[in-house]
N, C-alpha and C positions, 0 to 999 in steps of 0.2 A: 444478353441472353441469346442464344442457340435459336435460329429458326426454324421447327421440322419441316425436312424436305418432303413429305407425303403422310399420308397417315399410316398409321399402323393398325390392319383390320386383322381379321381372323382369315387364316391361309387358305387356298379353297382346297378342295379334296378332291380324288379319284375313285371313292369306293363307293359301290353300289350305294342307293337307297333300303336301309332294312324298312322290317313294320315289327311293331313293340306286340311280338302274339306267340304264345308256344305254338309253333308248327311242327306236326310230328313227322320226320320225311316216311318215306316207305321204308319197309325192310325192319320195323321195328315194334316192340308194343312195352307199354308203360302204363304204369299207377300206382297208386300210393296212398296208406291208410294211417289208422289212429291204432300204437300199438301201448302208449299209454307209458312212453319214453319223456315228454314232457310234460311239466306239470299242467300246463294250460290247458291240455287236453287235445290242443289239434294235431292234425296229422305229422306225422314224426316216420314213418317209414314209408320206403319207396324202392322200386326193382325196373331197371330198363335192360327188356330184352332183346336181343336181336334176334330175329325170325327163325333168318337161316341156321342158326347157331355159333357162326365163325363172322364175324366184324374185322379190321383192321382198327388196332386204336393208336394212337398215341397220347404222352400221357406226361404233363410238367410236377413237378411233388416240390413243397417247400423244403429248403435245406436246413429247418431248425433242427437240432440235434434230438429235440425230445418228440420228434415226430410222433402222430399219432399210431397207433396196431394198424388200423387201414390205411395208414400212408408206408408202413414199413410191409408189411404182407401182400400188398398190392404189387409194389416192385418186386419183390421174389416172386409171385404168381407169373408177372410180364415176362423176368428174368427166364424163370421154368420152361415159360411155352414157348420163348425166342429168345437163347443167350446170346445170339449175335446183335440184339436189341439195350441191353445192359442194363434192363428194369424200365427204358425209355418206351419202347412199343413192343406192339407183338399180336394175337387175334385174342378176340375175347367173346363170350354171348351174353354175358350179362354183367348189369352195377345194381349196385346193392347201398343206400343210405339209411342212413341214421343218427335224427335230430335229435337235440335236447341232453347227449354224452356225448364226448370228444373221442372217450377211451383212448384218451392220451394220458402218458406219466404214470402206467396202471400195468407196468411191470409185467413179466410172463403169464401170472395171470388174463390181464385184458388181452394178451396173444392168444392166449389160450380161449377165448371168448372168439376174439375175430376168427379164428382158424372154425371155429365150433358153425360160426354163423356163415362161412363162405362152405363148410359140409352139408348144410341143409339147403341151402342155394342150389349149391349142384344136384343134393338128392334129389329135388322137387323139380327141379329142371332134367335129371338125366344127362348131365353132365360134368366134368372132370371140377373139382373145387380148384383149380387154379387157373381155368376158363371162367373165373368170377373177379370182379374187381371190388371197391369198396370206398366211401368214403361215410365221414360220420363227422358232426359239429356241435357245439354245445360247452358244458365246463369241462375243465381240464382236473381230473384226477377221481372222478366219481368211475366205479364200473356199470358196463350194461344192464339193463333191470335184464336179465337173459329171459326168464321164463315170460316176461311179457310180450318181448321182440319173438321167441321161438313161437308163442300160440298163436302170432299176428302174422308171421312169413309165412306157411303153410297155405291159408287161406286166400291171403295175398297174389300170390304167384298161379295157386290153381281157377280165381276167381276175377283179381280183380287186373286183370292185364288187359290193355286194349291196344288197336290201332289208331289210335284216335287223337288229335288236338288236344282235348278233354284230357286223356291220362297223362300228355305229357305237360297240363299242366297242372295235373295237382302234384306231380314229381316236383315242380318248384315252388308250391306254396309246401311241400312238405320238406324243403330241406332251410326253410326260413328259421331262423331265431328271432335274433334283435332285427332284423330285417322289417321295415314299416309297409313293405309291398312285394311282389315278386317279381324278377327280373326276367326278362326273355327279351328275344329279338330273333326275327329270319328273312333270310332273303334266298329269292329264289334267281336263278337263271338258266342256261342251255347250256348242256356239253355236246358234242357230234357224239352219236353210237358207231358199234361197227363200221356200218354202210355209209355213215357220213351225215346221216340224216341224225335232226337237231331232236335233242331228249332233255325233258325240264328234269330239272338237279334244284333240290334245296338244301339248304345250310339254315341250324335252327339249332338255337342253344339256349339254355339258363342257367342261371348264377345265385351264389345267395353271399351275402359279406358284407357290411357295414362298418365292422368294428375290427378292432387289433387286423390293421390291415397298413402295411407298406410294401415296397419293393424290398422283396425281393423272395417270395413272388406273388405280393399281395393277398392280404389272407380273405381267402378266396374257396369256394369250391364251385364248379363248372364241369356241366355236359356239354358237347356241342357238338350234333349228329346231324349228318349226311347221308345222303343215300346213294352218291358219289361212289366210284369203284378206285380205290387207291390203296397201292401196299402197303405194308404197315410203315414199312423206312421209309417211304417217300413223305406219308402222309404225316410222320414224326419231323422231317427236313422241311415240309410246308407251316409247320404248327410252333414249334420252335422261334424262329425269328418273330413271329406273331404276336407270340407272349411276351417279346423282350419289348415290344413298342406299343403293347396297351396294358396288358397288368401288371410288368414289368413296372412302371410308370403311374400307378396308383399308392395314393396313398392317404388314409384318412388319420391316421394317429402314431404312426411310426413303431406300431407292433407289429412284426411277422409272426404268426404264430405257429400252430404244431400242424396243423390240417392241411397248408392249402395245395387242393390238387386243380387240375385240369383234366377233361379226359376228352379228344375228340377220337370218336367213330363213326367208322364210314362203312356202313351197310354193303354198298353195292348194287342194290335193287334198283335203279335208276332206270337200267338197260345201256346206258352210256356208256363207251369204250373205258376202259383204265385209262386215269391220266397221267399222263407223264412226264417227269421235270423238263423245262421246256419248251415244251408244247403252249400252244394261245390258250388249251385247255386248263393248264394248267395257272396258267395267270387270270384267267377269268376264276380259276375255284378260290382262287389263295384271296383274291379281292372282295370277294365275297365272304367268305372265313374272315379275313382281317374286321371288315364291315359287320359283322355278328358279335364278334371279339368286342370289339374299340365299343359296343354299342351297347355291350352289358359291363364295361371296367365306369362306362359316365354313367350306368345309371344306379352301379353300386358307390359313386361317387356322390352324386345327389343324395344319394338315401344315407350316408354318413350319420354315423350315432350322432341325432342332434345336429344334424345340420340344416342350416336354412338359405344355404346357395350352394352348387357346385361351384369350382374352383378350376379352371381350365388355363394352362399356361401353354403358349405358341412361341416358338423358336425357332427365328430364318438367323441366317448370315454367322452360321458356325462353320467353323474347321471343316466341321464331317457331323453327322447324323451323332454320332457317339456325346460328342460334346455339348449337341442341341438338348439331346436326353437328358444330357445330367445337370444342362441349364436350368431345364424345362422343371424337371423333378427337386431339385433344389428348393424352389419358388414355389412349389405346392406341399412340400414336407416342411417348410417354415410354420413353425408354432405361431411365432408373430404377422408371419403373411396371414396366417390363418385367420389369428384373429384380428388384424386391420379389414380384412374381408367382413367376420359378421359386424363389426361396427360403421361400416360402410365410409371407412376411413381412407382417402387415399395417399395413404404413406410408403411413397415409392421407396423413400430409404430403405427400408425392410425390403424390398425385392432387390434391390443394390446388395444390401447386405449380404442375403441368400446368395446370389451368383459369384459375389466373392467367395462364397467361402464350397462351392459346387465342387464334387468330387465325383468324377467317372465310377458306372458300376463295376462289379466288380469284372475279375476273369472271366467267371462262368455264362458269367450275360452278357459280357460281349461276346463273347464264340457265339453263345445262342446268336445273335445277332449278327454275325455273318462274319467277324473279325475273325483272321485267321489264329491258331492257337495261340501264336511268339507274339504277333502284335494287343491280344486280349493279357497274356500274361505281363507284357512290358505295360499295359497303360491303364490296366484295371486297379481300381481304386485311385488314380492319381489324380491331385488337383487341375482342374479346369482352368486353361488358361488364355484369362483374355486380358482386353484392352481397356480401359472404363471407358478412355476417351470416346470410344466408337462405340460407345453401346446405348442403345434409345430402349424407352420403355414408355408403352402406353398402358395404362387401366380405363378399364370399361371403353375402350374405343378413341381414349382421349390423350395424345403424347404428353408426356411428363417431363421424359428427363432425352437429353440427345447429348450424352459427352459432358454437359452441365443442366443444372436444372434447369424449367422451362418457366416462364409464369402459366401459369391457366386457374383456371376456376375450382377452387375447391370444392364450392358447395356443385358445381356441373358436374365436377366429378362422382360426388358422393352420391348423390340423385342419382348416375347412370351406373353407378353401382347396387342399387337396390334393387335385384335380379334377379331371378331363379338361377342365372349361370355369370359368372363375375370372368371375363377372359382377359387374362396379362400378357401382354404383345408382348416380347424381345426381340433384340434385332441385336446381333453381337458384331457382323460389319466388318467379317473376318474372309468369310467364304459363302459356300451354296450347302450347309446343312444345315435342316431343320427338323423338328420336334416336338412331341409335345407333352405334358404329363397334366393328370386328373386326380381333385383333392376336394378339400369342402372347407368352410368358414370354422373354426373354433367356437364354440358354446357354450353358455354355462349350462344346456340341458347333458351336454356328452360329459361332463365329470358328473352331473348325479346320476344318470344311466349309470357310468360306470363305476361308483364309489358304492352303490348298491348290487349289483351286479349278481353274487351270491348270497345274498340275504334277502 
């Protein structure tokens, strides 16, 4: 047998410290009511405004064909107010949800709904309907109850708006479904203003998505607001690679589904100079963004339909960062990884398996991720190619396998898998890329969630 030459721990990190809290930065106001959109009765609708009226967004949408009305009217609104953005960014004043209908699969009509509900948005605000954005979650193919979403937006917007912590976070208990909790995260730091002199900046987002969720681009919906001064294309060129290395890299059951957006905006109210690609300014925003990011894709990861561990795979000693990913990601979209996890089984073969059979994302997320266009198009979706000989893996802290298997303790193993967070070391022993991707254990509660689902 093989003897490991060190252990294999969890890699350390650069990114700030977040705190798990809606923090609402300045420059904005938010809340969120009951318009009687979901059956259970809780609150189901929500509006984040920006102050001044003009925000910088940028904005990721999933590429399912049957995209939702608010993921397809969304990008024409961006499109409208900045072609040179191409539905990616552009400025915006307000978002607009709505829980409990997808208004996906719902034909010209459900267009004709969204277009109806981003006209009243503006009326009540005094501004242009394609200075609104939108997202909406729920089942796939029912339309809006409209007259009950129209009586509730009215009120909403002239009443229940704040500047407050509070509104921004009932914004994320109101855009929850099967979600068991609400997701947030912020971290604050300094950028220089004008004069030089230091100005606190925070970064403050939430998330709702547990279920029909994989890469690519994790079904998912997310605010993530700053009050940070950055143009729209910059802040689309900061946001971008972001998503290809935390929700890119999620995944609880291998559905992408029709919804999932991202929207980050940046206020500006900070007083902090604009930052710009760069600058130290700019690498302090992005690592903080990243750290907001990475910190609501684990903890929609934990809350997986029915899950009772996250699932965390780390990846040194690849090619290049591209190849860690899709090590990484492989080893957490395994059905059988998944479920040797809730059984607190450690059966490294299944993660062998998975990496054999690991396939690079595709084109479009590697460009997000920084590969130039000819090399994303040459390598996107190709098989990952490695060495077994040189490949070690540990579960839960404890090597397994290095080139051949290892002995070790089964039941140590399985013990120190009984977690809240299960992490599968790789080491492919090739080069200096690494990676990581976020998943959960397989369950028998996530097939009756979902075998029930619409009944």
């Amino acid at each position: 047998m093989t003897t490991p030459v060190e252990s294999l721990g969890a890699f350390p990190s650069d990114l700030p410290e977040v705190e798990r809290l809606a923090r609402l930065p300045r420059g904005f106001r938010a809340g969120a009511t009951t318009a009687g959109v979901k059956k259970s009765g809780r609150p189901d609708l929500s509006v984040v405004l920006v102050e001044d009226g003009a925000g910088s967004v940028a904005a990721t949408f999933t590429p399912n064909r049957f995209a939702s009305a608010p993921v397809l009217l969304s990008r024409a609104h961006l499109a409208m107010v900045d072609p040179g953005g191409a539905g990616r960014y552009a400025t915006t004043a307000a978002l607009l949800s709505v829980s409990g209908c997808a208004n996906a699969a719902t034909g010209d009509a459900g267009m004709a709904d969204q277009r109806r509900l981003a006209d009243m948005l503006g009326a009540a605000l005094g501004i242009p309907p394609t200075h609104t954005l939108a997202v909406a979650t729920g089942m796939i193919g029912p339309r809006y109850p409209m007259d009950r979403i129209e009586a509730a937006l009215g009120p909403l917007v002239a009443n229940g708006l704040t500047a407050t912590d509070d509104g921004f976070a009932a914004v994320a208990e109101a855009l929850r479904t099967t979600d068991s909790r609400p997701k947030w995260a912020a971290c604050r730091t300094e950028l220089p203003g004008p004069g030089g002199s230091a100005h606190p900046v925070t970064v403050s987002g939430i998330a709702k998505g547990v279920g029909m969720i994989h890469p690519r681009m994790a079904t998912m919906l997310s605010y993530v607001l700053t009050d940070a001064d950055v143009s729209p294309g910059d802040l689309s060129r900061m946001l971008r690679p972001i998503v290809a290395r935390t929700w890119d890299q999620l995944s609880v059951d291998g559905d992408t589904s029709t919804s999932d957006t991202v929207y980050l905006v940046a206020s500006g109210a900070s007083g902090a100079a604009r930052v710009a690609p760069g600058s130290a300014a700019w690498t302090t925003l992005a690592l903080s963004l990243e750290a907001v990011c990475r910190s609501l894709a684990r903890q929609q990861a934990a809350d997986g339909e029915g899950a009772t561990s996250l699932l965390t795979c780390q990846v040194t000693g690849a090619a290049d960062e591209a190849d860690a990913r899709a090590a990484a990601r492989a080893v957490v979209c395994s059905s059988l990884v998944k479920a040797a996890v809730h059984g607190r089984d450690p059966n490294w073969g299944r993660i062998a398996d998975a990496l054999g059979n690991a396939q690079l994302a595709d084109a479009a997320v590697l460009e997000m991720a920084g590969l130039s266009p000819d090399d994303a198009a040459r390598r996107g979706g190709s098989r990952l190619d490695l060495d077994p000989a040189s490949v070690r893996i540990a579960i839960a802290g404890i090597e397994v396998f290095a080139g051949t298997p290892l002995d070790f303790d089964t039941g140590a193993v399985s013990a120190a898998m009984a977690a809240d967070e299960v992490l599968v070391r790789v080491d492919l022993g090739v080069g200096d890329g690494v990676g990581e991707a976020f998943g959960c254990d397989l369950t028998e509660e996530y097939v009756r969630e979902n075998s029930e689902y619409s009944t």
